[in-house]
LOMARSE-735482 format. One record per residue: residue in one letter; x, y, z of N, C-alpha, C, O, CB in turn. Coordinates in steps of 0.1 Angstrom, whole numbers, plus 5000, padded with zeros to 4 digits. Atoms other than C-alpha are relative to their C-alpha. Glycine has a CB too. Example, Ala and Ser with C-alpha at 12.3 -4.5 7.8 and 13.67 -1.06 7.14 Angstrom:
// LOMARSE-735482
A500949885000512349555078500950125000501950125007499050005012/S499149895000513749895071499250115008499750225009500450054986/
This chain:
// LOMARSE-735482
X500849885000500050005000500950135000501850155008499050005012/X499149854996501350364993500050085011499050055016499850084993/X499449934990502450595019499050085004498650085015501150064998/X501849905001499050845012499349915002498649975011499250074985/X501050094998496950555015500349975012499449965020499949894992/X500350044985498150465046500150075010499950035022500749915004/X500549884987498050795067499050054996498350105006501050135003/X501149905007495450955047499050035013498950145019499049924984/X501150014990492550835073500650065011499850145016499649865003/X499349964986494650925103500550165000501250215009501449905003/X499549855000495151305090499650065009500250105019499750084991/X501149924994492051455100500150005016500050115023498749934996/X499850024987492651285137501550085004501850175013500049825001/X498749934997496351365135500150195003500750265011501049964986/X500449794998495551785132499249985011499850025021498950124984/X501049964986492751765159500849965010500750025021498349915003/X498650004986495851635183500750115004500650185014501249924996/X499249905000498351855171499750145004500550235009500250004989/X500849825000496052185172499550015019499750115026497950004985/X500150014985494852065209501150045008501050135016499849865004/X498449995000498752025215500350165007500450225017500749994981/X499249855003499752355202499250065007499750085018500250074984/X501449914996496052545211499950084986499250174984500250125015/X500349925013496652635174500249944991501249884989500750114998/X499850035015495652565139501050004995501749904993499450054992/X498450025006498652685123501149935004501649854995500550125000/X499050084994501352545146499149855004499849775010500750095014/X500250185002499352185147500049994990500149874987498849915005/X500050075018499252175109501650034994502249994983498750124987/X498949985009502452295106501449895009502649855008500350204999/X499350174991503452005131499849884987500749834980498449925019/X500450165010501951715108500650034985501049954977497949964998/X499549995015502951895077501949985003502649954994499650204992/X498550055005506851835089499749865006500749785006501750105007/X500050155002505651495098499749924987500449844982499249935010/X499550035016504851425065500850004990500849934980499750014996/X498749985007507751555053501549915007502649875001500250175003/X498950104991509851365080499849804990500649724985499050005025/X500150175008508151005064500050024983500049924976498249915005/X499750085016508251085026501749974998502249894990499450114985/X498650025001512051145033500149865006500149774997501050125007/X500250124998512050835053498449875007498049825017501150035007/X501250084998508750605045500349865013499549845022499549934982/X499950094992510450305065499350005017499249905023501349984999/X500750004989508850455097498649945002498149925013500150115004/X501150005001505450375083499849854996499049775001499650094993/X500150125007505850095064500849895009500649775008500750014986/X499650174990507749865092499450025014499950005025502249975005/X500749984987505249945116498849944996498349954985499950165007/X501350074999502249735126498850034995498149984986499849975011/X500849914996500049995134500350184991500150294998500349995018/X500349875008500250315108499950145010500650235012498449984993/X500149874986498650545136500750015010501050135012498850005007/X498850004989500850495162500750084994500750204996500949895003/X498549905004503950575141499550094994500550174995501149954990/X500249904997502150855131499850125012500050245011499549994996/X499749914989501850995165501150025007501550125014499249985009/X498950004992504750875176501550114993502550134999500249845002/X499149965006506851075149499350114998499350134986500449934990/X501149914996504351375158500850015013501350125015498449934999/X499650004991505651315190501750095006502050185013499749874999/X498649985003509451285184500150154998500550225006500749924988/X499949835006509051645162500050105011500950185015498650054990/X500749904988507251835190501150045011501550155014498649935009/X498649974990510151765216501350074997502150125004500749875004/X498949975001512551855192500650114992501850164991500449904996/X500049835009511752185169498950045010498349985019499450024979/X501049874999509752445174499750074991500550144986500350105007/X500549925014507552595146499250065002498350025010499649954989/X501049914996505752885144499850084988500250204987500450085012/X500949965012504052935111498950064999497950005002499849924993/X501749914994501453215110499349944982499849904971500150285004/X500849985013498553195083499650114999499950215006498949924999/X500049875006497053425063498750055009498450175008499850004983/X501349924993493953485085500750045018501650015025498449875000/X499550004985493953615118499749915011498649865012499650115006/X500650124989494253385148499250105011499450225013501649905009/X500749964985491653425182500850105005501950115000500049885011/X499349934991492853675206500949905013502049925018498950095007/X499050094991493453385230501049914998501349855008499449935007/X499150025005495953245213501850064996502850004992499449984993/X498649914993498753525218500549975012501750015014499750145003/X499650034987499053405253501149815002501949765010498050015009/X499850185002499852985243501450005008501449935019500449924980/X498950044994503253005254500550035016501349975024500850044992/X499950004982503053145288499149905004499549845014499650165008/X500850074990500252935298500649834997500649765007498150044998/X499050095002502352615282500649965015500349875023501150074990/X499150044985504452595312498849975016499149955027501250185005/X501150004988501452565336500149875000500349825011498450074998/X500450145001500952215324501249934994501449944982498849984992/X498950125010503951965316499649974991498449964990500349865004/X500350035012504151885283499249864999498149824997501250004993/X500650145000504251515285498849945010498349835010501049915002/X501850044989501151495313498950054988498049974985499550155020/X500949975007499351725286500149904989498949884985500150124998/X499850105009500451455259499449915005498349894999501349974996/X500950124996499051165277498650035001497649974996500349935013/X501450004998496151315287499249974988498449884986499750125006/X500950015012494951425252500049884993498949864989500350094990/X499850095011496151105231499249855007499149745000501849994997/X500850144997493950845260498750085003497650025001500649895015/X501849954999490751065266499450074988498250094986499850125013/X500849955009490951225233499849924989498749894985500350134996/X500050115008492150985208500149905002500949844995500550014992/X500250184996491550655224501149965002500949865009499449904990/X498950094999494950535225500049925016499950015025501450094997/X499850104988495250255256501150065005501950145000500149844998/X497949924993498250325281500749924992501449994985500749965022/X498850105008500450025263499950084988501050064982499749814997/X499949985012499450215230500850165003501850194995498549994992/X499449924994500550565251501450014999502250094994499849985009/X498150084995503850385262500450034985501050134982500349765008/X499549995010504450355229500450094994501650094991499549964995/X499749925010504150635210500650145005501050234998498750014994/X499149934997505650845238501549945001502649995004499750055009/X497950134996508950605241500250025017501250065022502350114990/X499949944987507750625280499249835006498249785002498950185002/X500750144990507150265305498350055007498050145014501349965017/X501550014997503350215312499650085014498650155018499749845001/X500649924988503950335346500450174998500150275005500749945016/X499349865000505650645336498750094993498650204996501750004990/X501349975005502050705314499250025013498750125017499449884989/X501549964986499650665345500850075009500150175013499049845010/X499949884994501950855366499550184991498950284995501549995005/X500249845007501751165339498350005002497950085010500550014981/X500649975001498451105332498950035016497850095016500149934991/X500449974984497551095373500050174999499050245000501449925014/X499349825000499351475370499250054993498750154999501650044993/X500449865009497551645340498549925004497749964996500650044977/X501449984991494051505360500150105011499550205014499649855009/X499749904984495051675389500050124994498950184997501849995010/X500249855001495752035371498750044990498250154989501450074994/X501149995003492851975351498750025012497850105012499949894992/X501650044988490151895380500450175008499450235010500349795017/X499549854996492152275395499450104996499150195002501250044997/X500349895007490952455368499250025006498549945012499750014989/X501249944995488552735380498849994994499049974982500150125002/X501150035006485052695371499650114994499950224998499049965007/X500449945012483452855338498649994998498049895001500749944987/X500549985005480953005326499649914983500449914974500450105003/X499650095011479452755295498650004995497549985000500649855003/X501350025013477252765266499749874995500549794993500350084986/X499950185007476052445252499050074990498050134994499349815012/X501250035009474252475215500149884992501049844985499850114990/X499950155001473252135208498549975000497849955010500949915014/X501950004997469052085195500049875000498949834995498750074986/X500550154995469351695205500050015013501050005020501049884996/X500050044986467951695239500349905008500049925020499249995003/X499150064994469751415249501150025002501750015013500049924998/X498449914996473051545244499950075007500450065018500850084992/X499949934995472251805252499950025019500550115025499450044992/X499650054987471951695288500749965003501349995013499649965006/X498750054991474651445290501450135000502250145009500649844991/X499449924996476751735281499550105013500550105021500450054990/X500249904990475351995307500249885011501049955018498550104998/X499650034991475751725333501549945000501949895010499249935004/X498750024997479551645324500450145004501350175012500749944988/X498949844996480152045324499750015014500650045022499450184990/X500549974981478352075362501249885003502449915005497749955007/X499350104991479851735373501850064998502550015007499649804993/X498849915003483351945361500350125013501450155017499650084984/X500449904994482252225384500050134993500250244999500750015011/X500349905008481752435355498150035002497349955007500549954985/X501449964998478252645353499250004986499350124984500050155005/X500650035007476152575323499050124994497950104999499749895006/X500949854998474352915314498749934993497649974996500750164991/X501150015006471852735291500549954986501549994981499250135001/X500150045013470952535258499650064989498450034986499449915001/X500549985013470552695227499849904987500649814984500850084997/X500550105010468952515199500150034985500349954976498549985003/X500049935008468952765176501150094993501950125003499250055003/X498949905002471553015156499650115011500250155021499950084983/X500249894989469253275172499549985016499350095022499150094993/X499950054988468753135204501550015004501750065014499549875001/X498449994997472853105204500150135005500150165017501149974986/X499449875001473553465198499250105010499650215012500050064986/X500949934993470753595220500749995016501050085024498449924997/X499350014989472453405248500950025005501150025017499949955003/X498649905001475653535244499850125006500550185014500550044984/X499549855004474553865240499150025020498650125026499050104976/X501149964984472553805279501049945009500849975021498049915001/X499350074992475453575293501350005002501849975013499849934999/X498549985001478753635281500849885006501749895014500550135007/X499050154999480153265285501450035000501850134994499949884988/X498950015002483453185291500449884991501549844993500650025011/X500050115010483352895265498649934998497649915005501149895005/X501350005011481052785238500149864996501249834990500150114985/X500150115004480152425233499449954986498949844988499549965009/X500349995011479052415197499749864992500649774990501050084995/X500350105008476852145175500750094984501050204981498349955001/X499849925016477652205138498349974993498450034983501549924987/X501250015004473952125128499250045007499550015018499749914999/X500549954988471052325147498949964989498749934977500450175009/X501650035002467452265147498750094990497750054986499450005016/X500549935012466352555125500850014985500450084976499950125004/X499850035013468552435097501550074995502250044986498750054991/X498749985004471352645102501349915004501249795009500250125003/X499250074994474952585109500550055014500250175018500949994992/X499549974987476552575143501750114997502450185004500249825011/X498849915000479552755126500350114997501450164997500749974996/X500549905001477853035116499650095009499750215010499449974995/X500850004987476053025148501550115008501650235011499649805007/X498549964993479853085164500550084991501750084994501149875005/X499249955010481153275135499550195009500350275014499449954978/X500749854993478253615151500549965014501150065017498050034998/X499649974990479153535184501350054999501450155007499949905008/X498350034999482953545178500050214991501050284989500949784984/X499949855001482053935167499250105011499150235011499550034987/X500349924988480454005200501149975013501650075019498449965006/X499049984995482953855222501149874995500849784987499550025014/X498950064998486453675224499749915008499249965018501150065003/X500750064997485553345234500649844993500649804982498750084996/X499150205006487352935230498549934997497549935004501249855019/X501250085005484752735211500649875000501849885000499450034985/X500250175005484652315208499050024994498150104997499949875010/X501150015012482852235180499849805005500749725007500850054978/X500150145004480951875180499549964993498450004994499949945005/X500350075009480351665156500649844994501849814996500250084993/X499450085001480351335142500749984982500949874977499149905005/X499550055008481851365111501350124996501250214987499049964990/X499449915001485151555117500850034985501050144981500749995011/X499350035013486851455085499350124990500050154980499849844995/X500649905007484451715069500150165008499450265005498549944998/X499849874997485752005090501450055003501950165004499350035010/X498649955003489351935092500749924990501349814991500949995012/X499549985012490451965057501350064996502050004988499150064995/X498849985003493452155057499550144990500450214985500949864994/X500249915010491352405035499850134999500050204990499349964996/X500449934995490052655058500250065012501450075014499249984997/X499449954987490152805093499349915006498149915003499950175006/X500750114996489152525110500550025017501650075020500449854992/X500050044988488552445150501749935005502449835002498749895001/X498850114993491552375172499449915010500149815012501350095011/X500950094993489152185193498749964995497850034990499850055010/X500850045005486951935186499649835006500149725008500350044986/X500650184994484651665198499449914989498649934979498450015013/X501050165015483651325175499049955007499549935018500949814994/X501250044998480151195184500749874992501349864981498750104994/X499949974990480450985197500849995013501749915014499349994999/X498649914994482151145228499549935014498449905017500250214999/X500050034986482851015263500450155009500850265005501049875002/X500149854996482751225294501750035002502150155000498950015016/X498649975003486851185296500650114990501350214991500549904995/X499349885011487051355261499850145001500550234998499649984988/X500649834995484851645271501150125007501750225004498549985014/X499149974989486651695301501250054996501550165001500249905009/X499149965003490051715283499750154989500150264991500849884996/X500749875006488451965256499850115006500550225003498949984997/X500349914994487052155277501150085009500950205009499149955006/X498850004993490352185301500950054992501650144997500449885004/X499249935005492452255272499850164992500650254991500349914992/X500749865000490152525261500150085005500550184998499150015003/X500449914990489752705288501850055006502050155012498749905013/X499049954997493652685293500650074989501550164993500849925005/X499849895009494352855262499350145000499750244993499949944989/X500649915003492053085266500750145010501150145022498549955001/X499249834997493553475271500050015016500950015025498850174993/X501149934987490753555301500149865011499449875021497950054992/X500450064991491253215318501050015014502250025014499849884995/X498949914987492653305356500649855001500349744995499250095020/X499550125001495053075368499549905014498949945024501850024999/X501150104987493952755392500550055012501750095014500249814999/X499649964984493852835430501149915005501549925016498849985011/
């Protein structure tokens, strides 16, 4: 099998890491773009490996420890995204690495171990650590628009069981922006499909001109929003989502974000 064929599927996943990672589109794409440049110079990383996705994270991995890239795009980034590197140091790297790669992208601890080059216990200690400054964070202010009433509760009881505050469900574009414009959230939980037909990224496109503000977008078909084509979500939930993944989303969110104070 060729080399495109066998990361292709694992892009889409690979950027929603990277961009978690970083807290930024540009610098997670411009992560995976020198990992694909790392395996066409040498494919043998891919090709003598069992598992495809792995050695893609794990050579994702390697990069991250060992450059630093900081490629702007042509659009403007968030406001809370000027801050990434001071708040960086708040959280160990490799605690933040385990966390995201077993609550966001499934990897098991032995698949962990792996793809950091780190012993199984050396994974659940990290990942013990970035629970701990996660569960710290101060509680937030939180929008949920989401017109499936079942989600839409299991999320509002992962954001409370978080000790985050839940301001209310919007169903609607204009239900969204109404409650913005009465609540001023400190993070925006975002469907991309709403119950009057529009989109949820539209929805967040008018909020995001009343205030500065970390969105998660969810959806189950990410592969249709990280394309590589457009300004796309550094965060993002797949339907469907456990309450682990929320939790880390939401956590990385809220630590990138400009306005978030630091934990007591």
């Amino acid at each position: 099998m060729s080399l495109s064929k066998n990361v292709a599927p694992y892009l889409p996943f690979l950027r929603r890491y990277a961009r978690a990672l970083t807290g930024s589109q540009a610098s997670g794409d411009s992560y995976v773009a020198a990992v694909l440049e790392a395996l066409i110079a040498d494919p043998a990383a891919i090709r003598d490996n069992a598992n495809p996705r792995i050695a893609l994270y794990r050579s994702l991995s390697k990069l991250w420890g060992s450059i630093g890239i900081n490629r702007h795009g042509e659009t403007a980034q968030p406001g809370w995204e000027t801050t990434v590197q001071g708040r960086l140091s708040s959280i160990p790297g490799p605690a933040r690495q385990v966390f995201l790669l077993q609550a966001v992208e499934g990897f098991n601890r032995q698949e962990t171990a792996e793809i950091l080059d780190r012993s199984e216990v050396d994974v659940a200690t990290l990942h013990d650590e970035a629970s701990r400054q996660i569960s710290e964070m101060i509680s937030s202010d939180i929008l949920i628009i989401e017109d499936e009433p079942l989600i839409a509760i299991d999320l509002e009881d992962i954001v409370s069981s978080l000790g985050h505050r839940p301001i209310g469900v919007a169903r609607t574009h204009q239900e969204a922006v109404k409650m913005v414009r009465e609540h001023a959230p400190q993070l925006v939980l975002s469907d991309i499909q709403l119950a009057d037909g529009s989109s949820g990224i539209e929805a967040v496109n008018d909020i995001l001109k009343q205030i500065d503000v970390p969105v998660i977008f969810i959806t189950a078909f990410p592969e249709r929003l990280l394309t590589g084509e457009r300004p796309e979500p550094a965060f993002l939930i797949t339907k469907p989502f456990s309450p682990d993944m929320v939790k880390a989303l939401i956590a990385q969110a809220l630590f990138f974000d400009m306005r978030s104070r630091k934990a007591a």
